[in-house]
C-alpha positions as MATLAB code, in Angstrom:
seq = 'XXXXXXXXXXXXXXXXXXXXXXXXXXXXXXXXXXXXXXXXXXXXXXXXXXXXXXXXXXXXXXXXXXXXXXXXXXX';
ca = [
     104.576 -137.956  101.049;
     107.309 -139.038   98.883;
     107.447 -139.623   95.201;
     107.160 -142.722   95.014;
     104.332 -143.063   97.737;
     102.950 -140.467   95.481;
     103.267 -142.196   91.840;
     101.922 -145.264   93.789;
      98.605 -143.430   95.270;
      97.935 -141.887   91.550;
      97.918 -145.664   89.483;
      95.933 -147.449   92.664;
      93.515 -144.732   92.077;
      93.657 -145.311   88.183;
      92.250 -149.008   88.583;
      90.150 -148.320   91.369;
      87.260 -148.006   89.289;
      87.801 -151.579   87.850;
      87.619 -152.643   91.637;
      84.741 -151.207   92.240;
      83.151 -152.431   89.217;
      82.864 -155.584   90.771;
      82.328 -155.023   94.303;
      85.634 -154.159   95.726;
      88.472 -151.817   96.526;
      91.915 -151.272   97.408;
      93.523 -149.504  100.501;
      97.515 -148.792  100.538;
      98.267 -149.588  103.874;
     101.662 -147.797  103.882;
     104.822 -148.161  101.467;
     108.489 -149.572  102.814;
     111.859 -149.929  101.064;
     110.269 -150.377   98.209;
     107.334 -152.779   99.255;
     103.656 -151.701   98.662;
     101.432 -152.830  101.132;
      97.831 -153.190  100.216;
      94.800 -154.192  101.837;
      92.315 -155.927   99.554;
      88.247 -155.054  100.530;
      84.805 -155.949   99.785;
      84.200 -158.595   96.885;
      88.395 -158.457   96.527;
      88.552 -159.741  100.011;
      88.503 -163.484  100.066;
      88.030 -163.684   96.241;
      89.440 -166.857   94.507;
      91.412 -164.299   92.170;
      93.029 -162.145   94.519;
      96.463 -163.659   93.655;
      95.537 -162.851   90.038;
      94.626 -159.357   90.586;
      97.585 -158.367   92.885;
     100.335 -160.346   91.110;
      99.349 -159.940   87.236;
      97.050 -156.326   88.064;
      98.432 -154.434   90.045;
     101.939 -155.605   91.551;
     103.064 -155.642   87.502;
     101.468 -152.101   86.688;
     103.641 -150.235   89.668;
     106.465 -152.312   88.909;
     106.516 -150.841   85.504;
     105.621 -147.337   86.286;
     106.874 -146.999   90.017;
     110.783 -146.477   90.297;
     111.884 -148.629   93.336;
     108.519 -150.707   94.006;
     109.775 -154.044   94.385;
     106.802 -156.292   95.383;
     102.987 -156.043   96.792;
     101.947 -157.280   99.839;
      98.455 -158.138  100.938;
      98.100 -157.369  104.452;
];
């Protein structure tokens, strides 16, 4: 695993528990030149925020902290 595969793994697994708080979760489905690809599960999946949570959430936290992240996919 590579650093930055690494780095991403550790802050998915920081807001996890917010996730699960209300019924859902996160799976990284596998990270490419510098896209994250995510698959969004339980309440997540289908929720009218989804957009919200991946583009404000999450895609902004490992663009900030992840050297070479470029975007977050939902797959």
């Amino acid at each position: 695993m590579d650093e930055t595969t690494k780095l991403v793994h550790e802050l998915i697994d920081r807001v996890r528990p917010y996730l699960h708080r209300d019924g859902g979760d996160i799976e990284i489905v596998s990270v490419e030149d510098g896209i994250v690809y995510v698959k969004m599960l339980g309440a997540c999946d289908g929720c009218g925020l989804i957009d919200v949570t991946l583009r404000q959430g999450i895609e902004t936290m490992l663009l900030e902290n992840v050297p070479g992240v470029i975007a977050v996919i939902n797959v």
